[in-house]
C-alpha positions in Angstrom: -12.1 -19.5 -8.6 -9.6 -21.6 -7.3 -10.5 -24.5 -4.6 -9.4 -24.6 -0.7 -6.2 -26.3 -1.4 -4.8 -24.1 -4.7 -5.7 -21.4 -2.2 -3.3 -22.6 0.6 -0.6 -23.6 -1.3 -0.9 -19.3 -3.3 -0.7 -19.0 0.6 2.1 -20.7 1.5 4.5 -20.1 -1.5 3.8 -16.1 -0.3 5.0 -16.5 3.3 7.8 -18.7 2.1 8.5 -14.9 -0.3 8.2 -13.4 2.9 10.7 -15.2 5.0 13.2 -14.7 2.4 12.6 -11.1 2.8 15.5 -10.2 5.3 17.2 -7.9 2.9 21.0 -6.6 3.0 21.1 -4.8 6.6 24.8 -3.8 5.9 23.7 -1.7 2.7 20.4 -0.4 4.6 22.5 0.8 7.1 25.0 2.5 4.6 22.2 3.2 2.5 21.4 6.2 5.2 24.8 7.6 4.4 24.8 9.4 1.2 21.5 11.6 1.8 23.6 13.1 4.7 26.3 13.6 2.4 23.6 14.9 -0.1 22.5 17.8 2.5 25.6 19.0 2.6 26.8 18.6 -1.5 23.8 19.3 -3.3 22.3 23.0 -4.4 19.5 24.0 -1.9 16.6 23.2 -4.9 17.6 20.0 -5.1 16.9 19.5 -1.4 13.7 21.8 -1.8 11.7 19.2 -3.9 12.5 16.4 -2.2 11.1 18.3 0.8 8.0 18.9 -1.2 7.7 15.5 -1.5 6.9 15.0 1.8 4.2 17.3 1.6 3.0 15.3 -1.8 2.9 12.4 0.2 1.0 13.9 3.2 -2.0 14.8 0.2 -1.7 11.5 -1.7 -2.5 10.1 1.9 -5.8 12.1 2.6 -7.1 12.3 -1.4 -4.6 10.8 -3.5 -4.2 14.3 -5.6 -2.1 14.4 -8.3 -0.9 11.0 -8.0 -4.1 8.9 -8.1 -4.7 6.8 -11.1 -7.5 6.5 -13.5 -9.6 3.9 -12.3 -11.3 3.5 -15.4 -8.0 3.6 -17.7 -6.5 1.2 -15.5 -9.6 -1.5 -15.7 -9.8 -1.3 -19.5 -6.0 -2.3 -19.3 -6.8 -5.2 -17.3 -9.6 -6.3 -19.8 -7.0 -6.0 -22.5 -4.5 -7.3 -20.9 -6.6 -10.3 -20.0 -8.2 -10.5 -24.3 -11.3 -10.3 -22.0 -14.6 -9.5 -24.9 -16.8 -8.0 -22.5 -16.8 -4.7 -20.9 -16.1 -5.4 -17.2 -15.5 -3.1 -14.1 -13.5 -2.9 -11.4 -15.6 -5.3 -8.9 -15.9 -7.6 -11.4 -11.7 -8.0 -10.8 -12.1 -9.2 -7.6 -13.9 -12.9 -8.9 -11.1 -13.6 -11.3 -8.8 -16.4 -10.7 -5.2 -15.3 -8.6 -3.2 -16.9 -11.8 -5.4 -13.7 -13.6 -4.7 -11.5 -10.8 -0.9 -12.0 -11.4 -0.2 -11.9 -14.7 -1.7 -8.8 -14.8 -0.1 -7.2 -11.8 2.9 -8.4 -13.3 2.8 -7.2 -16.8 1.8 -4.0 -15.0 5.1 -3.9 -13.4 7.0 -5.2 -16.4 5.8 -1.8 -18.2 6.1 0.5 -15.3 10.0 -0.8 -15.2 10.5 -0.1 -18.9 9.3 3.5 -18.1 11.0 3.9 -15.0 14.2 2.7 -16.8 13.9 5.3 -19.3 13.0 7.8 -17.5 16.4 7.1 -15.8 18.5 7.5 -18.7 17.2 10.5 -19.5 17.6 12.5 -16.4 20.8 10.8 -16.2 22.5 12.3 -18.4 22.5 15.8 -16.5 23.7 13.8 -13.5 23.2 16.3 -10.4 21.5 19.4 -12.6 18.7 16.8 -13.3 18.4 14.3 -10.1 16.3 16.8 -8.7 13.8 16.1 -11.9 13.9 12.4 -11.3 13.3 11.8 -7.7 9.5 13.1 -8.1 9.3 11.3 -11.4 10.3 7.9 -9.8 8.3 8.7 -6.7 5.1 9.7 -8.8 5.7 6.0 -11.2 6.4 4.0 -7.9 2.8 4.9 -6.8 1.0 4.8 -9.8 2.6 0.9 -9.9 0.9 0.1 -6.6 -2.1 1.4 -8.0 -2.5 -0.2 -10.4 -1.1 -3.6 -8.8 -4.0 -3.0 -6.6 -6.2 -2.7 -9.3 -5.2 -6.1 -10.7 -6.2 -7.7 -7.6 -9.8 -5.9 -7.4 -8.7 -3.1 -4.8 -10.3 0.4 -5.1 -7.0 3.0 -5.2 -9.4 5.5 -4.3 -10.1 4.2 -1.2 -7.9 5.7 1.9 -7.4 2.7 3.6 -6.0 1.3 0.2 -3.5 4.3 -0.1 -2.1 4.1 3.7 -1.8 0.4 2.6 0.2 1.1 -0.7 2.6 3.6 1.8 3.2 0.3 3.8 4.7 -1.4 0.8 6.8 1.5 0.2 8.0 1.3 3.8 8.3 -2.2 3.5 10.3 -2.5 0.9 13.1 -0.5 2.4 12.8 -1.9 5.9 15.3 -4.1 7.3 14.0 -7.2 8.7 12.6 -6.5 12.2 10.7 -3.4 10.3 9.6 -6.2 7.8 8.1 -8.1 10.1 6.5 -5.7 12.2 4.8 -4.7 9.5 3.3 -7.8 8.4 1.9 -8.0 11.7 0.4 -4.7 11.1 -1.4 -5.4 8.2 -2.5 -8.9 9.0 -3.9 -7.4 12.5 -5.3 -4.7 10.4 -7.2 -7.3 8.2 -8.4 -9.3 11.2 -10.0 -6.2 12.8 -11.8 -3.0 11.1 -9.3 -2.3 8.7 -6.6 -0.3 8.1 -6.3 2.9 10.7 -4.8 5.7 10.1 -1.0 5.9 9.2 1.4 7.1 11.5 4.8 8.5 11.2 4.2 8.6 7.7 7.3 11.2 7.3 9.2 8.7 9.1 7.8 6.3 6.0 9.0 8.3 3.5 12.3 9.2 5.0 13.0 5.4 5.3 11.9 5.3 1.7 13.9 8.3 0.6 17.6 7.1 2.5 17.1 3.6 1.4 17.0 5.1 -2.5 20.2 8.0 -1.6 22.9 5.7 -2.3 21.5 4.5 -5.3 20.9 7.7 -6.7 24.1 9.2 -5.4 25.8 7.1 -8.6 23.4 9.1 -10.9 25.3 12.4 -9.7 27.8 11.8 -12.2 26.6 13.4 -15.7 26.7 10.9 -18.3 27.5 8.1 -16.6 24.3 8.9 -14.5 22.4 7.6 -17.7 24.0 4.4 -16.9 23.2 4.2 -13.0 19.9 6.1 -13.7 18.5 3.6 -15.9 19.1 0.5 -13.7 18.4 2.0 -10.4 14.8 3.3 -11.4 14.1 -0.2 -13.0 15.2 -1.9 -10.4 13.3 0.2 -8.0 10.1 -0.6 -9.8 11.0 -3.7 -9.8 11.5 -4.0 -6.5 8.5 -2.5 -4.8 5.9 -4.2 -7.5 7.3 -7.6 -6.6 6.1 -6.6 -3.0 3.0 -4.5 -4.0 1.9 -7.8 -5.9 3.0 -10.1 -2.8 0.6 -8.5 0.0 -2.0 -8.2 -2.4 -2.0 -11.5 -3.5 -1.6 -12.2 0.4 -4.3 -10.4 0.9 -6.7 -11.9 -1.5 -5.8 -15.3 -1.4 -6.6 -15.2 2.7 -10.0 -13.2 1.9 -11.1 -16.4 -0.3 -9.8 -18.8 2.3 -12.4 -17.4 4.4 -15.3 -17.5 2.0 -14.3 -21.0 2.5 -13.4 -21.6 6.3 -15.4 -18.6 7.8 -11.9 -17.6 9.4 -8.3 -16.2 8.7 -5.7 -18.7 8.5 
């Protein structure tokens, strides 16, 4: 495991990530625009299952259902991606060096992109006859690459507290920058007291989520063409919320082994 100071300066090259975080507030705000548009354009099924996402979401909060990952699937893959010999479980993650931590979290994304991106392409093609199939399909990979992020860094999917915490980097990712900020102070205040409590407004999460990703998809109306847009906005998307699924994690971690160390929270 790394010493005091490797773990301050993981520490400090994270916050410096997180002060960069400010986003393009002109494009979130526009970025609420074409779902509007959407509810008036698009057949009534389309807007059916992305209401039943809501409800997906509500269940995936309480007991993960259908979207919860294999815990042991996932492990094995960080013993293979690691060439580790040995059999190893997922507490076991938790001692390995943050340099370990990341390249696995990030080869997780890396794949999860690929997917996404093809996935993309596919439903594309049909433009707005097949959006309706890929907004649960990138919804379902976004959460399975939290999971498994988590996984990288020794967290327990399974856990509720972990999932509320994988909704928060969905909300952060398409929050503008006072909604970034506020929650990092959430979670850092959730770590400094008895956890994470349960999540509130979580429709109001995924509605945030949901406009943020209309305008993208709104390009991916166009059949044909959609392959185009479809392919680049679900990588990107993947991209996107690994990059801050593997941030807090990290965060996370890092200030956990700071206080093996210091017996406080920097």
């Amino acid at each position: 495991m790394e010493n005091l100071e490797q773990l301050r300066i993981k520490l400090k090259t994270i916050e410096k990530w997180e002060k960069n975080q400010k986003g393009l507030f002109f494009w979130e705000k526009i970025g609420r625009l074409p779902f509007v548009l959407l509810d008036k354009w698009t057949p009534k099924y389309i807007q059916d299952k992305i209401h039943i996402l809501l409800d997906e979401i509500a269940v995936y909060i309480d007991n993960g259902g259908k979207y919860l990952v294999n815990k042991e699937k996932t492990v094995h893959k960080v013993k293979k991606e690691l060439s580790l010999q040995k059999d190893i479980k997922l507490d076991d993650i938790k001692y390995f060096s943050i340099d370990s931590m990341e390249k696995t979290a990030e080869a997780f994304i890396k794949s999860h992109a690929k997917n996404a991106q093809i996935q993309g392409a596919t439903t594309g093609f049909g433009g707005i006859f097949t959006l309706a199939v890929d907004i649960p399909l990138i919804f379902g990979i976004t959460l399975k690459t939290i999971q498994e992020v988590a996984v990288a860094y020794g967290y327990d999917p399974s856990n509720k507290e972990e999932r509320i915490f994988m909704i928060k980097c969905m909300q952060f990712t398409s929050s503008d920058i006072v909604g970034k900020k506020a929650i990092l102070n959430e979670l850092t205040n959730a770590q400094e007291e008895e956890g994470f409590a349960q999540l509130q407004g979580w429709r109001e999460v995924f509605a945030s989520y949901r406009d943020n990703f209309g305008w993208k998809k709104l390009f991916q109306m166009i059949p044909v063409a959609g392959m185009i847009f479809g392919a680049y906005m679900n990588k990107s998307a993947i991209k996107d919320v690994g990059e801050v699924a593997n941030k807090l994690y990290q965060k996370r971690r890092v200030l956990e082994r700071i206080e093996q160390y210091t017996g406080k929270v920097e």
